[in-house]
N, C-alpha and C positions, 0 to 999 in steps of 0.2 A: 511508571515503566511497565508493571503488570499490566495495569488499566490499559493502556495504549497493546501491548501483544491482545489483550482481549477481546478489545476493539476492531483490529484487524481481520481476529480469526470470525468475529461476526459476522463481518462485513466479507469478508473473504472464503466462500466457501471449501475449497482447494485448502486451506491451511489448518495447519494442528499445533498446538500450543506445547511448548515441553522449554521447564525451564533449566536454562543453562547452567546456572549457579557459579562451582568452580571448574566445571567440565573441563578439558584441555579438549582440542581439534581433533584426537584419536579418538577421545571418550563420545566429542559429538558425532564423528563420521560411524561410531558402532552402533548409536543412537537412531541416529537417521537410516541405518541399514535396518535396524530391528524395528522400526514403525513402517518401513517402507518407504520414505519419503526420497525423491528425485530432486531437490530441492532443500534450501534452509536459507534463512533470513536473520542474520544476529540484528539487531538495534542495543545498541554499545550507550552506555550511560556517560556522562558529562554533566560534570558537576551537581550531581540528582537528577538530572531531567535528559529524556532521551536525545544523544547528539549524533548519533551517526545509524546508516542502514546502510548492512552490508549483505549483497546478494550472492549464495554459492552455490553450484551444482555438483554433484555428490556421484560421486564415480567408485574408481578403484582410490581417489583420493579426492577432497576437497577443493573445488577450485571456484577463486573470487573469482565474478564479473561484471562488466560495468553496467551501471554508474555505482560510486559509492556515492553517497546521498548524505549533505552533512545537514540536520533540525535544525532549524531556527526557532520554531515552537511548534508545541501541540493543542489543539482541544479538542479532549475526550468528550464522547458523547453523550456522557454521564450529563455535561457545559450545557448541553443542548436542552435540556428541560422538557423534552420529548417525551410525551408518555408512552410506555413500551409498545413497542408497532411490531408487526409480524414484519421482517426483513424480506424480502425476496430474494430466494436461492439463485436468481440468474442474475450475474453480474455483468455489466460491460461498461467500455472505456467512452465515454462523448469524445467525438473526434470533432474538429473547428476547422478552420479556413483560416482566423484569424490569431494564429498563436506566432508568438516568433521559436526562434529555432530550439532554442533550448525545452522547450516547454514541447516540442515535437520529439527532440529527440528522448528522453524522458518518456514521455507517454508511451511511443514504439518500445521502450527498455522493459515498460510494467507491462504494454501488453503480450510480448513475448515470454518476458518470465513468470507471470500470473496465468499463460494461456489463458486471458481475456478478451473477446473480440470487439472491435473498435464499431461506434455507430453513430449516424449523427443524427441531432434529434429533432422531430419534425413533426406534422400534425400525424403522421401515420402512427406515431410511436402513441396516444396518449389514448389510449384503452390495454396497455399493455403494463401490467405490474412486474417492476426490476428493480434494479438497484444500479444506480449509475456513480461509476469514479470520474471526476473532472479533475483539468489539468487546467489553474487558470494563474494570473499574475494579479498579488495585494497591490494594496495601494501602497505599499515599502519596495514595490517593487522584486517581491519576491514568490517566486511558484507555489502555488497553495494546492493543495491534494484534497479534495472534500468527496464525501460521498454523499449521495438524493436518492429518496424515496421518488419512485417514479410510478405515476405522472403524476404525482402532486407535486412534484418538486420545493420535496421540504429536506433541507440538511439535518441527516443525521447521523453524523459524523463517522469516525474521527478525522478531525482537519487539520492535514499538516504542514505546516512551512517549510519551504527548501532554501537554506541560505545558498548552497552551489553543489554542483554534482563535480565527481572525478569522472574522468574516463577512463585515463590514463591509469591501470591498475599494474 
């Protein structure tokens, strides 16, 4: 569960780690005010292992928005056997042609709440050191979230499964 917020804040420049513990929603929204953040991301545990991600924006009060995002699994990057690589600070989203909707709507959800810009990748991109988030579908037929060194296009993680998102919040 640690592992995994770890992973993110890596991989995610934008983000800052602060754990929750028994916080209530007042104690987080005073939290989030006193680091500054515009933003907050709970990942809600299930049965040991992370089951849910929940996106908020941070006002005069705390408000969900969609997707809520329920795990199917994770593998931390720790899985990847990667010897430690300098990450690149610039992140962006691989945009495709051939995704179906979900997998579209989703990516538009992370790159407006991540303020991350979407890009598709081509032979222009590959002198250019980044870090790319892909939106793509396992062979269980479920949305996988992986991050790549780029342009070597080597995963290194964390990769997450989506069993299904909410909208409906």
């Amino acid at each position: 569960m640690r592992t995994l917020c770890k992973d993110l804040v890596a991989m995610l420049p934008s983000l800052k780690k602060v754990n929750r513990g028994k916080m209530g929603f007042r104690a987080m929204l005073e939290k989030a005010v006193e680091i500054g953040a515009e933003k907050v991301i709970i990942i809600d545990r299930w049965k040991g292992r992370p089951g849910r991600i929940r996106l908020f924006e941070v006002g005069e009060k705390i408000i969900q928005i969609p997707p809520q995002i329920y795990v199917r699994g994770v593998k931390l990057r720790r899985e990847f056997k990667i010897k430690e690589v300098n990450i690149p600070r610039t992140v962006f989203i691989e945009e495709s042609k051939d995704e179906n909707d979900e997998i579209i709507k989703i990516r538009e959800a992370f790159s407006k709440f991540f303020n991350l810009p979407k890009v598709k990748i081509n032979e222009e991109n590959k002198t250019q050191s980044f870090t790319l988030m892909r939106f793509s579908m396992d062979h269980e037929n479920l949305i996988r979230v992986s991050f790549y060194l780029m342009p070597r296009k080597i995963e290194v993680g964390p990769r997450i499964r989506i069993s299904h998102a909410v909208w409906d919040i």
